[in-house]
C-alpha positions as CSV (number, residue, x, y, z in Angstrom):
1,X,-7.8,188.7,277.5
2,X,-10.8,188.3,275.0
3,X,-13.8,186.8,276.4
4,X,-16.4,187.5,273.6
5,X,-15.7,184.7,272.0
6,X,-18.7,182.1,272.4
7,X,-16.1,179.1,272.1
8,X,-14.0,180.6,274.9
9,X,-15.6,180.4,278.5
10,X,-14.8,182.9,281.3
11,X,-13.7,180.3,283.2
12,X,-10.9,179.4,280.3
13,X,-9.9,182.8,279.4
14,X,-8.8,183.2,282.9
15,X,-6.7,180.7,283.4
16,X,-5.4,181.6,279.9
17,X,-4.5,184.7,280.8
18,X,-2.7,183.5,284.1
19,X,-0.2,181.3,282.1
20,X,0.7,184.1,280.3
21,X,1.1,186.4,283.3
22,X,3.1,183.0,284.9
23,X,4.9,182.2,282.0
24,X,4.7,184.2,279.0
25,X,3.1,183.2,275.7
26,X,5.0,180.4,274.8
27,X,4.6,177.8,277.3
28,X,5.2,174.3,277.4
29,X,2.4,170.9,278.5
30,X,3.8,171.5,282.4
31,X,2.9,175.0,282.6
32,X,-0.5,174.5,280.9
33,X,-1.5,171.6,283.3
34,X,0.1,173.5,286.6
35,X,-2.4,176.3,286.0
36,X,-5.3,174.2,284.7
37,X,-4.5,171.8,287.1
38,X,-5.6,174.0,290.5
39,X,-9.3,174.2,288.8
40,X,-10.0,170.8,286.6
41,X,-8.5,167.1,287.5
42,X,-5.3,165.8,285.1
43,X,-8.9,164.0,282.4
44,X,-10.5,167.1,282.5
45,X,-7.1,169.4,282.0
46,X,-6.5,166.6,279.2
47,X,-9.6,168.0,277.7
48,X,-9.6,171.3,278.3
49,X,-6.3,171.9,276.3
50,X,-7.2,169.6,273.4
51,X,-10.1,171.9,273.1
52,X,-8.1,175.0,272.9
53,X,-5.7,173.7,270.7
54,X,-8.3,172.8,267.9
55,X,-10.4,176.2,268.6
56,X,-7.1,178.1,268.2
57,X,-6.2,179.6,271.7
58,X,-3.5,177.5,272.0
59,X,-1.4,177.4,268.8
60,X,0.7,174.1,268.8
61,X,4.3,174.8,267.7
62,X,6.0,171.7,267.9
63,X,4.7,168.5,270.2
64,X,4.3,169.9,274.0
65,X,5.1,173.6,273.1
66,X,2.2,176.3,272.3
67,X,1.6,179.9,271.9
68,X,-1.5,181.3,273.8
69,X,-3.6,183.1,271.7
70,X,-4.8,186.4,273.4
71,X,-6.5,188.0,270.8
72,X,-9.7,186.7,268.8
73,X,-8.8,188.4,265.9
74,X,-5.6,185.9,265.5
75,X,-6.7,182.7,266.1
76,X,-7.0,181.7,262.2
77,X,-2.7,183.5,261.9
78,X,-0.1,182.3,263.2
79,X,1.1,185.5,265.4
80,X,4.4,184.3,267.1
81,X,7.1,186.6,265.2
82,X,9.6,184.8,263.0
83,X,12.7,185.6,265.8
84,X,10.7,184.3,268.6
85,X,10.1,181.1,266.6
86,X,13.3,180.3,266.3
87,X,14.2,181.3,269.9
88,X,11.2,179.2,271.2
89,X,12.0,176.1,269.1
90,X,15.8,175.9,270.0
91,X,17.5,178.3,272.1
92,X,20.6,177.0,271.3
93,X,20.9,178.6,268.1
94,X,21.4,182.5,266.7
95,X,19.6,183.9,263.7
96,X,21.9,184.3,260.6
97,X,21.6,184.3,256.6
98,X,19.3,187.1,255.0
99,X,17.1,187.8,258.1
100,X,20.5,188.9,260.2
101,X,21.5,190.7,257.6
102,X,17.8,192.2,257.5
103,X,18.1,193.1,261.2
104,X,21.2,194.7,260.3
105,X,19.6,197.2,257.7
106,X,21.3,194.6,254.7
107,X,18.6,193.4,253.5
108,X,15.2,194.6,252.5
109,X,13.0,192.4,250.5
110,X,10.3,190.5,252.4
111,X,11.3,187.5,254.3
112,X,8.3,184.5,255.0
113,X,10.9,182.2,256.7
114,X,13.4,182.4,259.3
115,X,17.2,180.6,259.4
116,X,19.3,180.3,262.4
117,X,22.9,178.2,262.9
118,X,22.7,175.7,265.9
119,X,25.7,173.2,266.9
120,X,22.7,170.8,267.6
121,X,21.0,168.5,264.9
122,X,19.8,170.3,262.1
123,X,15.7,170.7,261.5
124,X,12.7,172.0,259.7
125,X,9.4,173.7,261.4
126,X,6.3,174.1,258.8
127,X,3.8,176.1,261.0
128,X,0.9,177.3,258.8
129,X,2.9,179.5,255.8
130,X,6.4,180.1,258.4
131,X,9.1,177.7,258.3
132,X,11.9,177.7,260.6
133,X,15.2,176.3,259.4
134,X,18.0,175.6,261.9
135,X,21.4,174.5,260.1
136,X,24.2,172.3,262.2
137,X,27.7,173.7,262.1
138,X,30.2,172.5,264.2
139,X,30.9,174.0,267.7
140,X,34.1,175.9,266.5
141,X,32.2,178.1,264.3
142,X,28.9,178.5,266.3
143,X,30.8,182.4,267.3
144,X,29.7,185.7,266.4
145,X,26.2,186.3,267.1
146,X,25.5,188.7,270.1
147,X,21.7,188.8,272.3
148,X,19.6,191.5,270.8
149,X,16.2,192.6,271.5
150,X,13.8,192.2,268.8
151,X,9.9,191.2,268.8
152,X,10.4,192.4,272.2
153,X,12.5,189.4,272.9
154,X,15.4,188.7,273.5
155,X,16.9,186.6,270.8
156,X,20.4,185.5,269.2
157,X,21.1,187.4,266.1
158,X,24.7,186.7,264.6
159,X,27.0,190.0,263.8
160,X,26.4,191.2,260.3
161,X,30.5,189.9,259.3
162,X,29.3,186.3,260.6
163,X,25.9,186.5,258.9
164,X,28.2,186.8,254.9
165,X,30.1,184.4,256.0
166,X,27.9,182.0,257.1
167,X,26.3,182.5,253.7
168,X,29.6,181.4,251.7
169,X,30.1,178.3,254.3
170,X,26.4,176.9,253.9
171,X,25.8,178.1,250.2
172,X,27.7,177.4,247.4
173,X,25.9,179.0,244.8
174,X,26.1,182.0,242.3
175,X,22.9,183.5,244.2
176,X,24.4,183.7,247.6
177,X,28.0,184.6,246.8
178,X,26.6,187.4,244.7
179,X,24.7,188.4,247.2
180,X,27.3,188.5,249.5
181,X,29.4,190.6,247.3
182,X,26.9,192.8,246.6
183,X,26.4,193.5,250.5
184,X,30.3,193.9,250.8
185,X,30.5,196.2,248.5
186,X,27.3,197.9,248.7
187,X,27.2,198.3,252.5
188,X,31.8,198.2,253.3
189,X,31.1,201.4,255.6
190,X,28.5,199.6,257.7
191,X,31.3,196.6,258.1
192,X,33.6,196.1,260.3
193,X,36.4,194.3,258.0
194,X,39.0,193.5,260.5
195,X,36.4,191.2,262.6
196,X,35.7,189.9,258.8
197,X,38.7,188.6,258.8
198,X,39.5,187.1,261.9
199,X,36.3,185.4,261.8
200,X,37.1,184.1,258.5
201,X,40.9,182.7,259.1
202,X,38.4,180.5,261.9
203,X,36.4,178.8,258.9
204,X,37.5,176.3,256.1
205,X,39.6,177.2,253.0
206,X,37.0,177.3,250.9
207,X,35.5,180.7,252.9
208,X,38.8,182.3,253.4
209,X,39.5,181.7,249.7
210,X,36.0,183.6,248.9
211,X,36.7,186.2,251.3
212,X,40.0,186.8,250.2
213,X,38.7,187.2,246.5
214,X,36.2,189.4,247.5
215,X,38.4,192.1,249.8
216,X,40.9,192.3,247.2
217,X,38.3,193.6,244.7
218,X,37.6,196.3,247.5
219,X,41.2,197.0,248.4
220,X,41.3,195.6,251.7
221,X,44.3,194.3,253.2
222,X,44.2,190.1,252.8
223,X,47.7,189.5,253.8
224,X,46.3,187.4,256.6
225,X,43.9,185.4,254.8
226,X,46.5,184.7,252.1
227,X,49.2,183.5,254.2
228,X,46.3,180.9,255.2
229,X,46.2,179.4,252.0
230,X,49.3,180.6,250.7
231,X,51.5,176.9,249.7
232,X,47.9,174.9,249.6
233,X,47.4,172.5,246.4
234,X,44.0,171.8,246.6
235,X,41.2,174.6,245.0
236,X,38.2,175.8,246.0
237,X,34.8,176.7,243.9
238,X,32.6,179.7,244.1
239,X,29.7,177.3,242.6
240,X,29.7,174.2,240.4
241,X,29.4,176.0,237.5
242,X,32.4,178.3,238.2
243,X,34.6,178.4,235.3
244,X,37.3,181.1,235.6
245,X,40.8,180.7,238.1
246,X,42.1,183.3,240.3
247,X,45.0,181.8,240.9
248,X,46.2,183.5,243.9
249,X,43.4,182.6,245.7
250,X,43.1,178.7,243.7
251,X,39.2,179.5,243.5
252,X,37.1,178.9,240.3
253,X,34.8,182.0,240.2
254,X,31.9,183.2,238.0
255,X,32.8,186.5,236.7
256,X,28.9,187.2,236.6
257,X,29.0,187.2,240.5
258,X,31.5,190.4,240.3
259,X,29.5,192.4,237.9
């Protein structure tokens, strides 16, 4: 623990350095005032971590949730990694989108921002220049995701299959469902198409539909996607400014997304 600090007393940076040894350094109010509690009163604990919080040692994530800050080098950064953000501020949730795919070796431009899939209410974090966006699906399709270690944590990261699809369910775009042809096609020996597909035939039509489209182009068997929609009236769209009809499929697709 750094001591040099003039704004940090000795006395402080002990007890800072216990509730990390006691709980880590994400902690919430009750493990800050259970520590600081056996050497101030509850006014003088009151104090003591509003102090810290505006001097920096205790960097608030959300109301009654910190990080401790253990080096003085970081107290101006936000240090907590992008994963253990997410894990901290709801742990019933898996990371998906571009940073699963990232964790996967899918993906490698720079990400500033983290996504995750949660069955509970969807949210947005701002914290300094990291945002932390958590998007509801329903319970039926929160599957997929496995417990990885990364940031030395252990966190929720979704299997690189349910990370595309999750991309087509939430995004209807010409962005995303390019880029999720792209990474089919780019990256088919690092995927595992036979869990594509049963994980698809779990989502709505409009997925399978893309899905199907997709694996076609790459020669993959999509006899069980297609009996799925095979007898269906209703069509699907790739994005709202599809134009052009696969009919076997009944999805309007851009045929700029397949180039």
């Amino acid at each position: 623990m750094v001591t040099k600090n003039t704004i940090l007393s000795k006395k402080d940076a002990e007890l800072l350095e216990d509730v990390v040894v006691r709980y880590g350094r994400t902690v919430n109010i009750d493990d800050l005032y259970k520590v600081f509690g056996k050497t101030y009163n509850v006014h003088e604990t009151r104090k003591r971590v509003s102090f810290l919080s505006r001097t920096g040692w205790l960097q608030r994530i959300k109301k009654g949730l910190y990080t401790v800050v253990t080096d003085v080098g970081e107290l101006n950064t936000f240090n907590l990694s992008l994963f253990s953000l997410a894990r901290t501020l709801n742990k019933e949730s898996y990371i998906s989108f571009e940073n699963a795919l990232q964790y996967h070796g899918m993906f490698d431009q720079m990400l500033a921002s983290v996504a995750a899939v949660t069955y509970k209410r969807a949210r947005k974090y701002r914290l300094q220049n990291t945002e932390a966006k958590f998007y509801h699906i329903k319970k039926e399709f929160y599957f997929g995701f496995t417990r990885e270690k990364a940031d030395n944590a252990m966190v929720n990261i979704a299997k690189k299959e349910k990370a595309l699809l999750d991309i087509l369910y939430f995004s209807a775009d010409t962005y995303h469902s390019g880029m999720v042809w792209e990474k089919l096609s780019e990256h088919r020996n690092m995927i595992d198409f036979s869990k594509l597909i049963s994980y698809a035939l779990k989502f709505n039509l409009k997925v399978i539909r893309q899905t199907g489209f997709f694996l076609d182009l790459l020669d993959v068997d999509t006899k069980k996607l297609h009996e799925k929609v095979k007898g269906k009236n209703s069509y699907s769209r790739m994005s709202s400014s599809a134009s052009k009809f696969n009919a076997k499929w009944r999805l309007y697709f851009d045929s700029a997304v397949i180039k």
